[in-house]
C-alpha positions in Angstrom: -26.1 -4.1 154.3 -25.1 -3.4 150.9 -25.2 -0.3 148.9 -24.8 0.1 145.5 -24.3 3.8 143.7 -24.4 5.0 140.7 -21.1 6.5 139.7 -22.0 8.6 136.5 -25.4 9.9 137.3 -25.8 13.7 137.8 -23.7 16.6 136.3 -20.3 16.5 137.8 -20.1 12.7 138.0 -17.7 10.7 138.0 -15.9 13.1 140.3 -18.4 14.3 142.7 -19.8 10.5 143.4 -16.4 9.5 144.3 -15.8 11.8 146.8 -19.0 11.7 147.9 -18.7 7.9 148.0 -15.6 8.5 150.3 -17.6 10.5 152.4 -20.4 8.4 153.0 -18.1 5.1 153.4 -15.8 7.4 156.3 -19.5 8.6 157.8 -20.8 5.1 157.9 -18.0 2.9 159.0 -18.6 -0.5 159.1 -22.4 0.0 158.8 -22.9 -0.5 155.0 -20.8 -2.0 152.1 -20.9 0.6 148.8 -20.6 -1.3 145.6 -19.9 1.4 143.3 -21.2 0.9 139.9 -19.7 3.2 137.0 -16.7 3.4 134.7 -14.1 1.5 136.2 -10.8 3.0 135.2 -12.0 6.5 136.3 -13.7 5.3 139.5 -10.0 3.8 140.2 -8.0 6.9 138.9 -10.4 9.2 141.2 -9.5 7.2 144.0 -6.1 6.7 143.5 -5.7 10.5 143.1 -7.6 10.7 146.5 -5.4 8.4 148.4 -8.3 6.5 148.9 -7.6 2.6 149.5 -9.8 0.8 146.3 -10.4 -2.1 148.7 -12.8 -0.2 150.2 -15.5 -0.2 148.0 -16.4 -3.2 145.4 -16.8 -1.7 142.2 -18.4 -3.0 139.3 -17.8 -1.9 135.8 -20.4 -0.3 133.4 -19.3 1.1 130.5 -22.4 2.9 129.5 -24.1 6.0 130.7 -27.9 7.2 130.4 -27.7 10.6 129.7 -30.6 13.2 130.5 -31.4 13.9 127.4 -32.4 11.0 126.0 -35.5 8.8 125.7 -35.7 6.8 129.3 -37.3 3.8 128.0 -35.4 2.9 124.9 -32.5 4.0 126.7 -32.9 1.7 129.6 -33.0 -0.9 127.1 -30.4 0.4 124.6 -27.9 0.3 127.2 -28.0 -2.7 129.1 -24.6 -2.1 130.3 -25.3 1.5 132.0 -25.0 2.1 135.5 -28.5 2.4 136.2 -29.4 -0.4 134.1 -27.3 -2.8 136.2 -28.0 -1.1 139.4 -31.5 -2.3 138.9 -30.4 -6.0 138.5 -28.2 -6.0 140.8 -31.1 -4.9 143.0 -33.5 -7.3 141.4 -31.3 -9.8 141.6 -31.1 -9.2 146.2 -27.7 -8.5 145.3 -27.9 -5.3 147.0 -30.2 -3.8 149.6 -31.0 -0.5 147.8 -30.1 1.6 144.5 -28.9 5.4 145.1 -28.5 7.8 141.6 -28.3 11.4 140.6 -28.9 10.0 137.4 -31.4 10.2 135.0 -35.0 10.3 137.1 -37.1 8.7 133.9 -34.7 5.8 133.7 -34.9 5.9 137.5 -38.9 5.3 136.9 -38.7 3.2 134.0 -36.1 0.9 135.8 -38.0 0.7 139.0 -41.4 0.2 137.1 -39.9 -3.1 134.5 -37.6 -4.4 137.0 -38.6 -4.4 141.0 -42.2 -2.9 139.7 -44.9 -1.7 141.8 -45.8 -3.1 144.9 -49.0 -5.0 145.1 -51.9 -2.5 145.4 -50.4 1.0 144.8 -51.6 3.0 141.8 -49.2 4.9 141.4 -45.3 5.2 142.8 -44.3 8.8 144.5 -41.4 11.0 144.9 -41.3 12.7 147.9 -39.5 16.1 149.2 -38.4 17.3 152.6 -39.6 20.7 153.6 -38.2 22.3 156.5 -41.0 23.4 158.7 -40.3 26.6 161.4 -40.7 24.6 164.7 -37.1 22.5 163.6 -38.9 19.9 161.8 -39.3 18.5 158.2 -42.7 17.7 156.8 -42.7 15.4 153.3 -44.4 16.7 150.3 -45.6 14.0 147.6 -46.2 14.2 144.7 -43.0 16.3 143.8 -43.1 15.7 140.4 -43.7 12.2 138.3 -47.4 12.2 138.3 -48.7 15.4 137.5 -52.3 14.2 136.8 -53.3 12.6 139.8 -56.9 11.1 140.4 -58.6 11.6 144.2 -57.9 8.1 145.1 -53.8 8.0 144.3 -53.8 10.9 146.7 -55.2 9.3 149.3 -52.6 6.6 148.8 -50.2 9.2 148.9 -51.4 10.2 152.6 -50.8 6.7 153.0 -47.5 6.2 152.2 -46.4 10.0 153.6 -47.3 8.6 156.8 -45.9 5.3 156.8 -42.2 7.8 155.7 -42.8 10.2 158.2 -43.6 7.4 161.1 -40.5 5.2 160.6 -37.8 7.2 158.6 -38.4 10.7 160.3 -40.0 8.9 163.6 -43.3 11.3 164.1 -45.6 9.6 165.9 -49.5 9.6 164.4 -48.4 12.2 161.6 -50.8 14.4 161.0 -51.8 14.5 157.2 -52.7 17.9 155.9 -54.4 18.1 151.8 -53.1 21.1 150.2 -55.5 23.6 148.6 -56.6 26.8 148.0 -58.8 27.2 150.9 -58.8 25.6 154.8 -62.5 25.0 154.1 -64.2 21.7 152.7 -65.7 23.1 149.6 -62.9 25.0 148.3 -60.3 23.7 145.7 -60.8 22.3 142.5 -63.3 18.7 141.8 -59.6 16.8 142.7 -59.5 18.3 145.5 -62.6 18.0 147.3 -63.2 14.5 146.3 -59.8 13.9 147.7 -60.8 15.9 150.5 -64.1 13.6 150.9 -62.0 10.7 150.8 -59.5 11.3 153.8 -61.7 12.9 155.9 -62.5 10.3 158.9 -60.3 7.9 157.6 -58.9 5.5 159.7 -55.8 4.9 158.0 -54.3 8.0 158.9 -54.3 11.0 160.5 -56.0 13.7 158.4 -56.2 16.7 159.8 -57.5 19.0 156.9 -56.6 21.1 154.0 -53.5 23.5 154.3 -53.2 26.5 152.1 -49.5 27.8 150.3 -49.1 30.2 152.9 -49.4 27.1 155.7 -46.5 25.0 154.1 -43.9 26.1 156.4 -46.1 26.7 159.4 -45.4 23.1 160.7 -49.3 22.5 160.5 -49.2 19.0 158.7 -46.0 16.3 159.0 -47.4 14.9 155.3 -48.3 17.2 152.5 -50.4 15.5 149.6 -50.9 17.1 146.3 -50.3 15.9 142.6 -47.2 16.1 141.1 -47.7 19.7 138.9 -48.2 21.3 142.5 -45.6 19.6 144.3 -43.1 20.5 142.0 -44.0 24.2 141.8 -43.6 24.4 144.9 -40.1 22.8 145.4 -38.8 24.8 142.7 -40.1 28.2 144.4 -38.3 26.9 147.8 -35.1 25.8 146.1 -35.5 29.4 144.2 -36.1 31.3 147.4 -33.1 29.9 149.0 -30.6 31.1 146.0 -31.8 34.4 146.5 -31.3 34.7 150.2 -27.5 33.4 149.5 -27.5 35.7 146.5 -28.1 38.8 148.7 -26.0 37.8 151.6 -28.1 36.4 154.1 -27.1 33.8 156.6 -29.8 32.1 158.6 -30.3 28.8 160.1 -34.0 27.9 159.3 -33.2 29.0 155.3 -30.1 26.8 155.3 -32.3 23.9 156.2 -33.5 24.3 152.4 -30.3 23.4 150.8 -30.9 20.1 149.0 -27.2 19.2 149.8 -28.3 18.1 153.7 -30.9 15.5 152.9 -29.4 14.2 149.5 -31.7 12.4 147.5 -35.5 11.3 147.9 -36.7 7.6 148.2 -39.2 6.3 145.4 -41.9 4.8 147.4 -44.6 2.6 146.3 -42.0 0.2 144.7 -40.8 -3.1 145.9 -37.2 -2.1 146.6 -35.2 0.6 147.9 -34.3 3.0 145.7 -33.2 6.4 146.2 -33.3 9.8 143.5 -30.7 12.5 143.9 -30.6 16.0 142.2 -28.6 16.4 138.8 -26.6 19.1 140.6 -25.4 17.3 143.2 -22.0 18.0 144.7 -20.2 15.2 146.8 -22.0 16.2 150.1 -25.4 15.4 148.1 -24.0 12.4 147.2 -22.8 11.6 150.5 -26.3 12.3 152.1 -27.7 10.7 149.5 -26.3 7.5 150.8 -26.7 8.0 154.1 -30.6 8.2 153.2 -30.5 5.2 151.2 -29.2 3.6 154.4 -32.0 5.1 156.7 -34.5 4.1 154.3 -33.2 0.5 154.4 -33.1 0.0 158.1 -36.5 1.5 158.7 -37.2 -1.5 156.0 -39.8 1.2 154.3 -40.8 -0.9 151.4 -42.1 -4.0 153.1 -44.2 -1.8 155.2 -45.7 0.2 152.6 -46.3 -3.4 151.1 -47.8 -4.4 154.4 -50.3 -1.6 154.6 -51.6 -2.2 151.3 -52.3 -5.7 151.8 
């Protein structure tokens, strides 16, 4: 299996991906090859500094970098030697078994979309999030934030694909697929909503078990959580705001340290016909090495060609 990384996505790279890149490759042993794609000389100075044998990583040299600012699309195609831009061939190309950056998430999209593109059937691709339930368990939320406007029939693909994620990544069997609303009852929500509500319900393609309210998201009442990606990404802001306020005032707890982005890493971008895994700009080197870890689950659990499957 082989990995590659981009070394000078998020805010602290090329530092924190390098560490985090000798985490991952200590964590995973023999399982994976990394192929670390970034600014050559620094990605050798950081490991030199380290200790870290360079042997242990194949490295390929970009000399450009996307930065978050700028315009995704022209700068996917501005920069043909950026990180991301040849992470995607690379990937394209079978040269590597899945992507992982803390990059740029429109030049994530935009490289996903004109390179590996959608797979055959979707509507639209999803981000998804992991959202620590109280029972011990994670339920994923999509859409957590690229497709803001979405029609009733994308989220009932998103139900899809949530299950698919939960079943073989997070290995719940039948996960139950909750819709969230406003209101537990049929009627209640906005016209989105309810026709999206109209569509799941007695659906044989998953297991929908209702709509869940805001005050339900933590109540481990749903494995999947469906709703477009304005909601969705309210809501992971609130929880990621919620848990610097409980380390702001002091407060230790298991369950709230389950929130910390840093444990899970990145998200996969599902819907696509590759592996390809989005980390948060802020990452630190334990993001990044979770990040990679993910990227490696989501590879063995071979998530793509059974999304692809389903749809066919």
């Amino acid at each position: 299996m082989r990995i590659g990384v981009d070394m000078m996505g998020g805010d602290y790279a090329p530092e924190a991906t390098v560490k985090g890149a000798i985490l991952a490759q200590e964590s995973l042993n023999s399982e994976a090859e990394l192929i670390l794609i970034g600014d050559s000389g620094r990605i050798r100075d950081i490991l030199r500094n380290k200790g870290y044998p360079e042997d242990h990583f194949e490295i390929i040299h970009a000399g450009q970098i996307i930065q978050n600012g700028e315009n995704p699309a022209k700068a996917f195609y501005k920069k043909p030697w950026s990180s991301i831009k040849l992470g995607f061939s690379l990937l394209e190309e079978g040269k590597i078994d899945g992507f992982a950056s803390a990059g740029s998430t429109g030049a994530m999209m935009v490289g996903a979309m004109y390179t590996v593109k959608s797979l055959p059937g979707i509507i639209r691709p999803v981000i998804t999030a992991s959202v620590p339930q109280y029972d011990g368990d994670f339920a994923i939320l999509l859409d957590v934030g690229i497709n803001p406007d979405s029609k009733p029939d994308v989220l009932f693909q998103y139900g899809l694909i949530g299950s698919i994620y939960a079943q073989h990544v997070y290995k719940v069997d039948n996960p139950r697929v909750g819709l969230i609303n406003i209101g537990e009852e049929p009627e209640k929500g906005n016209l989105v909503a309810r026709s999206a509500y109209d569509l799941m319900k007695g659906t044989p393609r998953f297991n929908f078990t209702g709509n869940i309210e805001g005050n339900e998201i933590f109540d481990s009442k749903a494995d999947v959580l469906v709703c477009d990606g304005f909601v969705g990404n309210i809501i992971l802001k609130q929880a990621e705001a919620t848990y610097k306020l409980i380390r702001k005032r002091g407060i230790r707890d298991e369950y709230f340290e389950r929130f910390n982005f840093e444990h899970i890493g990145g998200t996969p971008l599902l819907g696509v016909n590759g592996n390809i895994i989005i980390g948060h700009g802020i990452s630190n080197e334990v993001a990044i090495k979770n990040m990679i870890i993910h990227t490696k689950y989501v590879i063995d659990a071979k998530l793509s060609d059974k999304i692809k499957q389903a749809f066919q």
